[in-house]
VEXNUTOR-900772 format. One line per field, with one value per residue (C-alpha): residue number from 1; x, y, z; residue in one letter; chain. Coordinates in pm, 1 decimal. Layout:
! residues N
nr c(NUM; ...)
px c(X; ...)
py c(Y; ...)
pz c(Z; ...)
rest c(A; ...)
kette c(A; ...)
END
This chain:
! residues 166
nr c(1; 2; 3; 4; 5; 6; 7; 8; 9; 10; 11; 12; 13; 14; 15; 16; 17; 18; 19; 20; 21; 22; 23; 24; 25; 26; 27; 28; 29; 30; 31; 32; 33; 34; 35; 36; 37; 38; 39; 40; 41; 42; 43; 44; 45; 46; 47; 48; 49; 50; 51; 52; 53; 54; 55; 56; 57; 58; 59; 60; 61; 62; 63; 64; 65; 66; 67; 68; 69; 70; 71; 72; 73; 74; 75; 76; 77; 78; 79; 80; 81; 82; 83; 84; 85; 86; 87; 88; 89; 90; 91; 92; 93; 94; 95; 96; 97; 98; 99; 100; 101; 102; 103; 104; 105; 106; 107; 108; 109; 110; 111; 112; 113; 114; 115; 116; 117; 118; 119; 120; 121; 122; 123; 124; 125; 126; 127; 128; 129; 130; 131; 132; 133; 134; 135; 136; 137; 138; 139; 140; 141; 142; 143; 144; 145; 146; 147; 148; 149; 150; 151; 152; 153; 154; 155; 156; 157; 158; 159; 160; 161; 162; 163; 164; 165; 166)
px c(10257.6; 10069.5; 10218.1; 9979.6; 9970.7; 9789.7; 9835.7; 9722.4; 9559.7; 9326.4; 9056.7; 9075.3; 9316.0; 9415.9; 9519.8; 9762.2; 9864.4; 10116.6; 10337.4; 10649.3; 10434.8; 10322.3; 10081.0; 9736.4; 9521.0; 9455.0; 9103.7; 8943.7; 8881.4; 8505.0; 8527.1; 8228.4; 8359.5; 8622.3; 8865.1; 8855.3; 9199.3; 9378.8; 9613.8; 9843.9; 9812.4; 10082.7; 10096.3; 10433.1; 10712.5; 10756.9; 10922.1; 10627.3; 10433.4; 10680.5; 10671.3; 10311.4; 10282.8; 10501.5; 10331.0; 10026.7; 10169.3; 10308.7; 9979.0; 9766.3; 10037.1; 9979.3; 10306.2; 10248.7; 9972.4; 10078.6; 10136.5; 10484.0; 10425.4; 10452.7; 10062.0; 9920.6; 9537.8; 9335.8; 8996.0; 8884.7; 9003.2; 8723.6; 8796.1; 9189.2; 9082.4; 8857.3; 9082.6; 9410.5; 9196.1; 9137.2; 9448.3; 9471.2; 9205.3; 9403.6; 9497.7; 9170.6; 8944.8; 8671.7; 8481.1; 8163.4; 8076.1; 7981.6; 8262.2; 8471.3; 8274.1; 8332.4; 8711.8; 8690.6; 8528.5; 8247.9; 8009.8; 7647.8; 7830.6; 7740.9; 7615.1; 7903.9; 8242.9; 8013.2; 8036.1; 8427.8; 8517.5; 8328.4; 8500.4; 8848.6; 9083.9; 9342.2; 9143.4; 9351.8; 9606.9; 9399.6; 9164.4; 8786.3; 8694.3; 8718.7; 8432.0; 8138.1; 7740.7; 7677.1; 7434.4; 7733.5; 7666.1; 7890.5; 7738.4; 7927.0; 8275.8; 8372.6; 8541.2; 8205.1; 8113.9; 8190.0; 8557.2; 8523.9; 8426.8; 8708.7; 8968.8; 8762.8; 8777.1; 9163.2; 9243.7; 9041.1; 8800.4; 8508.7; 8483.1; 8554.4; 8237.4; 8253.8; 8188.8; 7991.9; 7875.1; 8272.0)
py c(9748.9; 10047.8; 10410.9; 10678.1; 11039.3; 11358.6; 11692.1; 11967.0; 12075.2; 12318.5; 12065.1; 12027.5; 11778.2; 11440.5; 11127.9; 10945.2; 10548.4; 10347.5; 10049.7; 9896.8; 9774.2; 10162.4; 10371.5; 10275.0; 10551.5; 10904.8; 10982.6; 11337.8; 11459.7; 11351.0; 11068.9; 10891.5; 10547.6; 10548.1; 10254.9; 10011.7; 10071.3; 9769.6; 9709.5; 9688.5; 10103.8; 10312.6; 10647.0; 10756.2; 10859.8; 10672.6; 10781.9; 10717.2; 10995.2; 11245.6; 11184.7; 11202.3; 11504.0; 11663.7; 11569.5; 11656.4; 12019.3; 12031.3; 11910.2; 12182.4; 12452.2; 12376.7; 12270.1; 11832.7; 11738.2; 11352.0; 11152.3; 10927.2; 10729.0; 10350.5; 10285.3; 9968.7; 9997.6; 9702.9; 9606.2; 9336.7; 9261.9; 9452.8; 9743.4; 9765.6; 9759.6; 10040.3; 10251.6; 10206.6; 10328.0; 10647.5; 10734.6; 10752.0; 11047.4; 11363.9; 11620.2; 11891.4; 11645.3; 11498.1; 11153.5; 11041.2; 10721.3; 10551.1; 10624.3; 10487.0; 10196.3; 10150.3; 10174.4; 9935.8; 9719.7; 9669.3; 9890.3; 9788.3; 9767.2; 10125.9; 10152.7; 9905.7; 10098.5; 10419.1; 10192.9; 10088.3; 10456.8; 10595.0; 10302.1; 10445.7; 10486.4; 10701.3; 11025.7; 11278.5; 11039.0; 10830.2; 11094.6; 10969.1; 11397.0; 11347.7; 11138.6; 11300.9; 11253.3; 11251.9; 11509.5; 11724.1; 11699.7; 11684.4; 11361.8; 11180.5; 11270.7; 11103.2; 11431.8; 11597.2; 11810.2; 12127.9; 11961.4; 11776.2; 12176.5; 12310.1; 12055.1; 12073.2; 12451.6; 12414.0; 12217.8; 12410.5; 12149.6; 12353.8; 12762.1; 12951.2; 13133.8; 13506.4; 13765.5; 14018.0; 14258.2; 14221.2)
pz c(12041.0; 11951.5; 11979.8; 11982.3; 12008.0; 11968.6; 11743.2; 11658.9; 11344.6; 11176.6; 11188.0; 11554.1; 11762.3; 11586.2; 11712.0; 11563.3; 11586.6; 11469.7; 11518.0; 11325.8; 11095.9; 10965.9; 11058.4; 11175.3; 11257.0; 11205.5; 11425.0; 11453.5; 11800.1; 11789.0; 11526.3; 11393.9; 11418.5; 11684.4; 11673.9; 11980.2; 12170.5; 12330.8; 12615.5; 12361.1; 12329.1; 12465.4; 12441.1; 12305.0; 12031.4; 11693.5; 11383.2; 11199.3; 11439.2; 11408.9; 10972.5; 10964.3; 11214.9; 11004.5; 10664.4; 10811.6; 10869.2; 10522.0; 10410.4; 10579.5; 10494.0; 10117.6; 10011.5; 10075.2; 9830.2; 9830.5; 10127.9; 10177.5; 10475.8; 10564.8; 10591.3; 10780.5; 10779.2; 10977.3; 10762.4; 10570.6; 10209.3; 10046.7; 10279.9; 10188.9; 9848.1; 9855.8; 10112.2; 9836.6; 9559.5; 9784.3; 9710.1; 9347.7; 9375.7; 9259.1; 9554.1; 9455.4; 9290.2; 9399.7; 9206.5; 9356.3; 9509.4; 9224.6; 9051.4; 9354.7; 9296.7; 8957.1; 9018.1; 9300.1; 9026.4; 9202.3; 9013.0; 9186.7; 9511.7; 9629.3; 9915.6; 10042.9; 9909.3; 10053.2; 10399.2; 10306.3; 10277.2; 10613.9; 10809.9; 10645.9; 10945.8; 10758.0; 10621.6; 10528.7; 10389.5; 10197.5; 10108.4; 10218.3; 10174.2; 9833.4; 9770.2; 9741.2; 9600.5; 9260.8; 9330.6; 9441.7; 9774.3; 10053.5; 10224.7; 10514.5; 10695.0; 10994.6; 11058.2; 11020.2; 10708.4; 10817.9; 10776.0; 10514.5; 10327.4; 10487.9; 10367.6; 9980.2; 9990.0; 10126.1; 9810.7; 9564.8; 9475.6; 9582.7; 9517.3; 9820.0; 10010.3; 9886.0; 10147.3; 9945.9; 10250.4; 10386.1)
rest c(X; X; X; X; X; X; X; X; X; X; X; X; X; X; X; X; X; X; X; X; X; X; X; X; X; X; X; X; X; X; X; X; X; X; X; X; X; X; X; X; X; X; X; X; X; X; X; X; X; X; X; X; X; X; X; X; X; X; X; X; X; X; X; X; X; X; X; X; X; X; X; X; X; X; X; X; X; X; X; X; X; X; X; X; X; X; X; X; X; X; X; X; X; X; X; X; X; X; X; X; X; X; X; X; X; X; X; X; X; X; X; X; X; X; X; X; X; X; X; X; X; X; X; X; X; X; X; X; X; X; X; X; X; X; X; X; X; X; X; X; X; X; X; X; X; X; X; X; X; X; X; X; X; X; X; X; X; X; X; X; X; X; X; X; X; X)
kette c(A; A; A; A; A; A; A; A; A; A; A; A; A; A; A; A; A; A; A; A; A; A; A; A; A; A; A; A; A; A; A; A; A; A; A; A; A; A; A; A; A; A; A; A; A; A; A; A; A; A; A; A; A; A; A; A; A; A; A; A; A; A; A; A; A; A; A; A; A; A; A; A; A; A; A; A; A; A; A; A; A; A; A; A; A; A; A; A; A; A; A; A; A; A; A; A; A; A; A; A; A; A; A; A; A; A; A; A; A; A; A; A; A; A; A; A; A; A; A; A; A; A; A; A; A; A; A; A; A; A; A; A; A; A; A; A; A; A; A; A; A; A; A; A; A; A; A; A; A; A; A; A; A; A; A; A; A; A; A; A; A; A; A; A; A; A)
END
């Protein structure tokens, strides 16, 4: 069974899932690939919830900049593999998506790991945001790019806007 529930963030509302086996999902409130919920969904506590609420909180306070959580992600092989890598990217980095692909090993494999990482059903925790164009660009956030800058800015890996009339 599936326990799921919602929270608040600075980001907007986030639903969380989990089961014994860890946690499964962390979805934004208007998600660009929205994971298929079963009759196996309850809505409900779990320890799990309550640890990654509570990361999550420490996390958008500024005092969690690594996740500790037991993390059960559903994808194929090739997907795991790119969603672990995710989270060797340093807390205010960013690397670009061919450099995710090169440390996938899978260096002509673009345009796939870019697919791996927006089907990545744990953002936040295994941190999607950071991956970026090589160009510098912000491109694609299931969260939407608006939040993908604000959680960049929030970790210092992009300047914050000056208000020069303020």
């Amino acid at each position: 069974m599936i326990v799921y529930t919602h929270v608040p963030s600075p980001v907007g509302p986030l639903l969380l899932a989990a089961s014994e086996d860890g946690l499964h999902l962390i979805e934004f409130h208007t998600p660009r690939h929205p994971m298929r919920r079963g009759e196996d969904w309850r809505k409900g506590e779990h320890d799990t919830l309550h640890r990654t609420a509570r990361q999550l909180d420490e996390y958008f306070a500024g005092t969690r900049r690594d996740f500790d959580l037991p993390l059960a992600p559903r994808g194929t092989p090739f997907q795991q593999h790119v969603w672990r890598t995710l989270a060797d990217i340093p807390y205010g980095e960013t690397i670009s998506y061919s450099q995710l692909a090169h440390r996938v090993g899978r260096p002509t494999a673009v345009r796939a790991v870019g697919a791996a990482n927006g089907r990545n059903p744990l953002p936040l925790v295994l941190p999607c945001h950071r991956v970026i164009g090589s160009d510098g660009s912000l491109t694609g956030f299931g969260g939407g790019l608006p939040t993908k800058e604000f959680l960049l800015t929030m970790e210092g890996a992009l300047p914050r806007a000056v208000d020069l009339f303020g």
